[in-house]
C-alpha positions in Angstrom: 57.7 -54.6 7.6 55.4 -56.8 5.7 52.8 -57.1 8.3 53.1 -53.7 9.0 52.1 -52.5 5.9 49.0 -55.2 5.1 47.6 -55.1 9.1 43.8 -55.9 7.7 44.7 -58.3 5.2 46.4 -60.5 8.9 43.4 -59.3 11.2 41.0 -60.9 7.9 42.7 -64.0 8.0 42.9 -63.9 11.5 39.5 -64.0 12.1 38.7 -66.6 9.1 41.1 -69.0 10.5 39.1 -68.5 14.1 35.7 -69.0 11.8 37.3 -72.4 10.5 37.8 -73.7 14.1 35.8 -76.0 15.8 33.2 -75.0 18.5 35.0 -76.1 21.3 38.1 -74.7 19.7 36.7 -71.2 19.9 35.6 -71.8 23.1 38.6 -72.3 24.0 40.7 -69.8 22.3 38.1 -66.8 24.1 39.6 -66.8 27.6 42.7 -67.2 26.1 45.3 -64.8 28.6 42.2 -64.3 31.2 41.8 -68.0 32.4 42.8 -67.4 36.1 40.6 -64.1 35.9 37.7 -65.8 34.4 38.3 -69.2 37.3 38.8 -66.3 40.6 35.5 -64.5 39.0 33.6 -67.7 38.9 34.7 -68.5 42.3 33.3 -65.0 44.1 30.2 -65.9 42.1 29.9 -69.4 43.7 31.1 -68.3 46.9 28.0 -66.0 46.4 26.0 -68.5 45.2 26.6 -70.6 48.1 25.6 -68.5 50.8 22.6 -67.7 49.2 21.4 -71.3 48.9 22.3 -71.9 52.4 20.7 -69.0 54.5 17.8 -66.5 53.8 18.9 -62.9 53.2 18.0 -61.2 56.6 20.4 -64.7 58.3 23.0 -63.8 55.7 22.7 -60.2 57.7 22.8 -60.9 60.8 25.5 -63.1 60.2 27.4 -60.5 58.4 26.8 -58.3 61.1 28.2 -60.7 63.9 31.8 -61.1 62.0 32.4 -57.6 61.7 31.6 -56.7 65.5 32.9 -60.3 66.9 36.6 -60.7 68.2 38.3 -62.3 65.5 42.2 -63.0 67.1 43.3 -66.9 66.3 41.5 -69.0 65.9 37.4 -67.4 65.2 35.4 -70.1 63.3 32.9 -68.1 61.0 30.6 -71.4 60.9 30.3 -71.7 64.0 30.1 -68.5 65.0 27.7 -66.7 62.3 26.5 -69.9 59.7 27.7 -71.5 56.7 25.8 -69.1 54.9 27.3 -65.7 56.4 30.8 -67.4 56.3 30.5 -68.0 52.7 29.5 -64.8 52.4 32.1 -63.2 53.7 34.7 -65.3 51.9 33.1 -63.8 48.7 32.8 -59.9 50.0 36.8 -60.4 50.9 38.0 -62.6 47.8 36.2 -59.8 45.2 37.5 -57.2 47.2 40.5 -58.6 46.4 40.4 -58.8 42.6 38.9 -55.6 42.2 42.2 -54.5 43.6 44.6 -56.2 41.4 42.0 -55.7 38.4 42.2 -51.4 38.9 46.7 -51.5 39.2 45.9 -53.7 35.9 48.5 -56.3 36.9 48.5 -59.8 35.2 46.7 -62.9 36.9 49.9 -64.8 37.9 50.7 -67.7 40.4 51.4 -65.2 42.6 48.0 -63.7 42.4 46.3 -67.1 43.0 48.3 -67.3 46.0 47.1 -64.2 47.2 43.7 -64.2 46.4 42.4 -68.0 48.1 44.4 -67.2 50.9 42.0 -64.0 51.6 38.8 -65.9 50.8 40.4 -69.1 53.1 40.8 -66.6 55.9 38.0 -64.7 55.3 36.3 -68.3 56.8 38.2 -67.1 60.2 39.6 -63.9 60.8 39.1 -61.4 57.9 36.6 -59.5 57.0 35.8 -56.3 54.4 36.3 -54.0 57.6 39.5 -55.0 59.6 41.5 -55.5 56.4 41.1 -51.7 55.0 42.9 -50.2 57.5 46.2 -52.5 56.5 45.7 -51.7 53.4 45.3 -47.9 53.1 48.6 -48.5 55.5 50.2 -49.6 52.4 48.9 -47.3 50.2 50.5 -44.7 52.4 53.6 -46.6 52.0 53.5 -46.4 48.8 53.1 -43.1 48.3 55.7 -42.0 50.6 58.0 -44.1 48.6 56.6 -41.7 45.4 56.1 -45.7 44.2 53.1 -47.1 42.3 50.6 -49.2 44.1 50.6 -52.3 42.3 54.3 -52.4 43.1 53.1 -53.0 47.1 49.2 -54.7 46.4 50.7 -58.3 47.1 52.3 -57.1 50.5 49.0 -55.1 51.6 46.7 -58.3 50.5 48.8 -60.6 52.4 49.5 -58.5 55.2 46.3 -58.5 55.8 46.9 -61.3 58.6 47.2 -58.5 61.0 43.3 -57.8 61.1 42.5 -59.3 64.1 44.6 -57.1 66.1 42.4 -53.6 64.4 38.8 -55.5 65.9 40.9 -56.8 69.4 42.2 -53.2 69.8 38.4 -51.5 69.5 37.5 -54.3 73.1 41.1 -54.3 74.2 41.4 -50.7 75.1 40.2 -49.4 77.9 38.7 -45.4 76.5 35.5 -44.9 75.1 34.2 -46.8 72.1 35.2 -44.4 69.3 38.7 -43.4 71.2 39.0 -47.2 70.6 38.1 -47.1 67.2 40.2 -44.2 66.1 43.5 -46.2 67.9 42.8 -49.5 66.6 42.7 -48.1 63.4 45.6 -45.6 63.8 47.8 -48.8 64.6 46.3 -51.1 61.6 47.4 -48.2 59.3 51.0 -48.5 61.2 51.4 -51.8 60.6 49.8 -51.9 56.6 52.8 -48.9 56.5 55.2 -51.0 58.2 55.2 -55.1 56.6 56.5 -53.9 53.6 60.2 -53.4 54.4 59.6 -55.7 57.1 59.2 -58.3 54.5 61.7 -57.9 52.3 63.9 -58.8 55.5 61.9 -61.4 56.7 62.2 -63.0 53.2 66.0 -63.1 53.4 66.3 -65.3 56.7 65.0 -68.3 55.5 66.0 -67.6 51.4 62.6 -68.2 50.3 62.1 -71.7 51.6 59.3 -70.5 53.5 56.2 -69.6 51.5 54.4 -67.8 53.8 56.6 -65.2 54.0 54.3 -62.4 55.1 53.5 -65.1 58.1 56.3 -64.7 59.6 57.2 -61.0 58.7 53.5 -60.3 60.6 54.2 -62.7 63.6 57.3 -60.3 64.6 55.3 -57.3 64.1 52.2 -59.0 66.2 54.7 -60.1 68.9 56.5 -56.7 69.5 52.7 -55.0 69.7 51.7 -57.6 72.1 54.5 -56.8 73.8 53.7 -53.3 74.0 50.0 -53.7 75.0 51.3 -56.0 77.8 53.8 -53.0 79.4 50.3 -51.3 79.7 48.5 -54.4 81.9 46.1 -55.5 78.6 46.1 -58.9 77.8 45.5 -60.1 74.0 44.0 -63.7 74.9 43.9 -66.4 72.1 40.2 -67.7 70.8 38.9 -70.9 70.4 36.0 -71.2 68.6 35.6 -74.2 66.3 33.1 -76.4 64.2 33.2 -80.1 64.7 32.2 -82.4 62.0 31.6 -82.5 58.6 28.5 -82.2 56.6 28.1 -84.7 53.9 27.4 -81.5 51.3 30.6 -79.9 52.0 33.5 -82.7 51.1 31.2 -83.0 48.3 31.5 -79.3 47.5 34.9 -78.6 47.5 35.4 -82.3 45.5 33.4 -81.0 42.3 35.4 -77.3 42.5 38.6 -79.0 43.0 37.6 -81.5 39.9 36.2 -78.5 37.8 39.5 -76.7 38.3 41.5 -79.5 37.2 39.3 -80.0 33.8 39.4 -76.8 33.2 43.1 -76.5 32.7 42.9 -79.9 30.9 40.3 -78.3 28.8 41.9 -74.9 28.2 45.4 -77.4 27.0 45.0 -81.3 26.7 48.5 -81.4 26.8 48.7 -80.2 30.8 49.1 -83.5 32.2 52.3 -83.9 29.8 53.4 -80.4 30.9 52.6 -81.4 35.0 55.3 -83.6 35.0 57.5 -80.6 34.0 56.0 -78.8 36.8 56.3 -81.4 39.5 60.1 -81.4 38.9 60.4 -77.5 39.9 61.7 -77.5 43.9 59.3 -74.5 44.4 61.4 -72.2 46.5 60.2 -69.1 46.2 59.9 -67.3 43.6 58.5 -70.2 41.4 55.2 -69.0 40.1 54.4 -71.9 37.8 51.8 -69.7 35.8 54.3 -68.1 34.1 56.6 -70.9 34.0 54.1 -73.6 33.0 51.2 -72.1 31.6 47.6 -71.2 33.3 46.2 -74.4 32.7 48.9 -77.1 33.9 48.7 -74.7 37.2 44.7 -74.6 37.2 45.5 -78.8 36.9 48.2 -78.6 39.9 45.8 -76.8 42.1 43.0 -79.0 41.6 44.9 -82.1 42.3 46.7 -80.5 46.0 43.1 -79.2 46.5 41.7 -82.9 46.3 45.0 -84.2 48.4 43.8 -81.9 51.0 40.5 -82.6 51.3 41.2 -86.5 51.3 43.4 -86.1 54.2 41.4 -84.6 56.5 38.2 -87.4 55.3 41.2 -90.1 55.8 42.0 -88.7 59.3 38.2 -88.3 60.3 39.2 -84.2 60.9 36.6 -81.5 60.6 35.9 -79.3 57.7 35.5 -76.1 60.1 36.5 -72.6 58.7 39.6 -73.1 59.7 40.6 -76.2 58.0 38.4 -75.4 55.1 40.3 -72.3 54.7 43.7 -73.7 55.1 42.8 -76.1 52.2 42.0 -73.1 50.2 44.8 -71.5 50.8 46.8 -74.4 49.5 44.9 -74.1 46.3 45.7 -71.1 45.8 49.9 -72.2 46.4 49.5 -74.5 44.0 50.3 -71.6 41.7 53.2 -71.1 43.3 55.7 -73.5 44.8 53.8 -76.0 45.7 53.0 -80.0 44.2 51.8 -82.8 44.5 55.6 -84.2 44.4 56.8 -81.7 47.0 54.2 -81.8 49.5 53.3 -84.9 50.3 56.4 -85.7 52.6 56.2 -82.7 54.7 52.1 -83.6 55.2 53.4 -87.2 55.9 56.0 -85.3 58.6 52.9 -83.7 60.5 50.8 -86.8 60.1 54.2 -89.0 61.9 55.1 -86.4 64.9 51.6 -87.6 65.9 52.8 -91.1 66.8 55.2 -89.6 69.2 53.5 -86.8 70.6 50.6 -86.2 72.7 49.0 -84.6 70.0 46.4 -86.8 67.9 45.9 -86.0 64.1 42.3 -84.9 64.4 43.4 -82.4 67.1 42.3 -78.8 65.5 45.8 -77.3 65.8 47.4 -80.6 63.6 44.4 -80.6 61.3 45.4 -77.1 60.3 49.5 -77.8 60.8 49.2 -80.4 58.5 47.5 -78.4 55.5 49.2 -75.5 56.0 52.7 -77.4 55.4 52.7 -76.6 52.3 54.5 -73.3 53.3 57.5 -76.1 53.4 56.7 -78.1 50.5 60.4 -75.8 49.1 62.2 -77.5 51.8 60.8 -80.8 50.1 61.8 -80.7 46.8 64.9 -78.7 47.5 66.2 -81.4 49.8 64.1 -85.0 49.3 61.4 -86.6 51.4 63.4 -87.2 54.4 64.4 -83.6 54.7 61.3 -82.9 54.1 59.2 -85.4 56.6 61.8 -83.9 59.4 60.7 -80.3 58.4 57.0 -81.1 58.8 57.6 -82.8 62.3 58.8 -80.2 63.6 56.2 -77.9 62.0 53.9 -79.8 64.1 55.6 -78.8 67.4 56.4 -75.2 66.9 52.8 -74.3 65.5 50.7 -75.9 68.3 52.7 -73.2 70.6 53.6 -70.4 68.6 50.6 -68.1 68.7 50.5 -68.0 72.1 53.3 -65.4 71.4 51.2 -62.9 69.9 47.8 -63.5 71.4 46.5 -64.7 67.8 46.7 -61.3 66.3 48.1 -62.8 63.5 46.3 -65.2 61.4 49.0 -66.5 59.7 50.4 -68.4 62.7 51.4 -71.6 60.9 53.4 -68.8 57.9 55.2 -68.1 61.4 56.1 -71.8 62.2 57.3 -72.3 58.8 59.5 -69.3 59.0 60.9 -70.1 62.3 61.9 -74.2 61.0 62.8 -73.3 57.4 65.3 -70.8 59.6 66.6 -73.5 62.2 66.7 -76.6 59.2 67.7 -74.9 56.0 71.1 -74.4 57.1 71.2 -77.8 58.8 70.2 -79.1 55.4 72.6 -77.3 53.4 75.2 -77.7 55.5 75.0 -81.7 55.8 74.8 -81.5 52.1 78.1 -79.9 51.6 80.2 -81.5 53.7 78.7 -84.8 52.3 79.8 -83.9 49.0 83.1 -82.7 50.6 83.6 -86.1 52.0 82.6 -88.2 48.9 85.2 -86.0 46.9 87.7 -86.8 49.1 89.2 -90.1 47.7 88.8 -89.0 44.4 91.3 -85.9 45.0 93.6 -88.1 47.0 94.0 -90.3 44.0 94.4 -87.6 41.7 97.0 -85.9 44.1 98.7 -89.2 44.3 99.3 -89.3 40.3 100.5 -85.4 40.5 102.8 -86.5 42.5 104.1 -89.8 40.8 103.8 -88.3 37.8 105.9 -84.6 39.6 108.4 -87.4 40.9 108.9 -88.9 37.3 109.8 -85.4 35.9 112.4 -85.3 38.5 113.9 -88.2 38.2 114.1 -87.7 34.1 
């Protein structure tokens, strides 16, 4: 009641205790609500910025030009295939694409948007593109309106289900009509499946009980399998891509070190009290639904996701990998996770799992499929800090085996093949895990309850014998 009746007299003193701040205090206090908006806007900008510095404007064309009308099924590497500049380019196009569609349904910048948003601009470095993703996404939107249901109740399921794209540019070559018969099917059958993933998620997400944080990976797997399927009862093929980047320029790791670094001082600068609070965070087992912004605060997550963005980068520099599209897009993606579920606590023994199978495999770490296997882990980081390192070292081996072979199931119409290995181990080892677990306790209750048994009964035989 009081500050209902004297609301200028608390605005005055509002702003005079603002006034009485220091500099860096009101600096501070300004994006105050807005952080992760401000941090995604900044990163569109660089994106931007990037391919600007790195190709002339009619290059950055051209490029542009090529991704759109290129193949883009599993796996399509933008740098090599259009230029660093026209890759970066992209990645900006899709990413602002992206917040300009959470911005208009007015929905909060949480973990959960992080998550969606870097892995768009990651895959945007192989796969997506402003064109193939609309037609998923009006699928949605169609979805939702047939449901009478509000669009911002369905934009995270159309933003991630985007990992179906490939299969609206495959279907334009695939086809064996005329060029805009093509065109009208492919995307005819994008909008199907953008109207589809939604209640194919929710049952997805079910089957492995959210130990799998890629869900939409392995909800758009089945979908990509069954149309593959289909296409092949007609005699057309979907054939998996290989284009790659080997190497590394020196300016790159040096890139994505400074943005990692900025995002982590700018959590510590938004709260110096973050490292205190990541401790907090690194507890958390990260099944899903942990979104640590609302949990922990925007600026311990910004923290978080700086230091799994510089884990990842140092692995693949440790291992001698390349920092192609792919990989440099499964690190971003893992950035963006760092909002939600995933640690520096619970994700190191599932990346030391991938890293291991290679000692008894074929497979060497700098092979392209482990490079990404290994970054892309982090889908199983839950599985981690659910059940401990050894659980979760076992998880990531076997990561390592299913993804190498798992999109050869769907032809690479679904980008999200390693969200499908996740699924399918988090599936086979949850239960495993769970199920050790109890009858472990089981077993170590045991003598305890015999001894307690055996004094019911002495003390039962006492009462008797009084």
């Amino acid at each position: 009641m009081c500050c209902a009746a004297y609301p200028d007299m608390i605005r005055t003193d509002t702003i005079r205790s603002r006034k009485d701040l220091p500099m860096t205090d009101n600096i501070r206090k300004k994006p105050e609500g807005q952080e992760l908006f401000v941090f995604s806007i900044a990163t569109a900008l660089l994106l931007f910025l990037t391919a600007i510095v790195l190709a002339p404007p009619k290059e950055l064309l051209r490029g542009m030009v090529t991704i759109v009308l290129t193949r883009d099924a599993l796996v399509t590497d933008y740098f090599e295939l259009a230029g660093f500049g026209a890759a970066f380019l992209n990645a900006g196009l899709v990413l602002s694409l992206a917040i300009l569609l959470i911005r208009l349904q007015k929905i909060p910048f949480t973990g959960l948007t992080m998550a969606v948003l870097f892995i768009n601009a990651g895959f945007a470095l192989f796969g997506k593109n402003p064109v193939n993703v609309l037609p998923i996404l009006f699928g949605t939107w169609l979805y939702a309106r047939f449901h009478h249901a509000s669009m911002s109740r369905y934009i995270y399921t159309a933003l991630f289900g985007s990992c179906l794209a490939p299969m609206v540019t495959e279907l334009v070559y695939l086809l064996p009509f005329s060029l805009p018969v093509n065109l009208g099917i492919a995307v005819v059958v994008g909008i199907f499946s953008g109207f589809v993933l939604p209640p194919l998620s929710v049952h997805t997400a079910s089957m492995h009980m959210g130990y799998n944080l890629f869900n939409m990976g392995f909800a758009g797997g089945l979908f990509a399998f069954v149309m593959v399927c289909v296409l092949q009862s007609f005699g057309l093929n979907s054939n998996n891509v290989f284009i790659w980047r080997y190497g590394r320029p020196f300016w790159l790791p040096a890139g994505l070190y400074l943005y990692f670094t900025a995002a982590l001082l700018f959590g510590l600068f938004l709260n110096r009290d973050s490292l205190r609070s990541l401790l907090k965070l690194m507890r958390r087992p990260g099944r899903a639904v942990t979104d640590f912004v609302l949990m922990d605060g925007a600026p311990t997550t910004l923290v978080n996701m700086g230091i799994v963005g510089l884990i990842c980068t140092t692995y693949i520099l440790l291992i001698g990998g390349d920092l192609s599209g792919p990989v440099v897009g499964a690190i971003l993606t893992a950035f963006g996770f760092a909002a939600f579920g995933v640690h520096a606590k619970n994700y190191p023994p599932v990346l030391a799992g991938v890293l291991l199978s290679t000692f008894f495999t074929h497979m060497l770490p700098t092979t392209p499929g482990i490079q990404m296997a290994a970054i892309f882990a982090v889908g199983l980081a839950p599985i981690a800090g659910q059940f401990g390192i050894p659980a979760g070292i076992i998880a990531g081996m076997l990561h390592a085996a299913v993804a190498v072979c798992s999109s050869s199931l769907y032809g690479g119409l679904n980008l999200y093949n390693n969200g499908f290995s996740t699924g399918l181990v988090a599936i086979v080892l949850v239960p495993a895990f769970e199920s050790f677990i109890k009858g472990f306790q089981i077993k170590k209750s045991k003598p305890s309850n015999t001894k307690r048994k055996g004094a019911d009964s002495a003390q039962s035989g006492g009462i008797h014998d009084t």
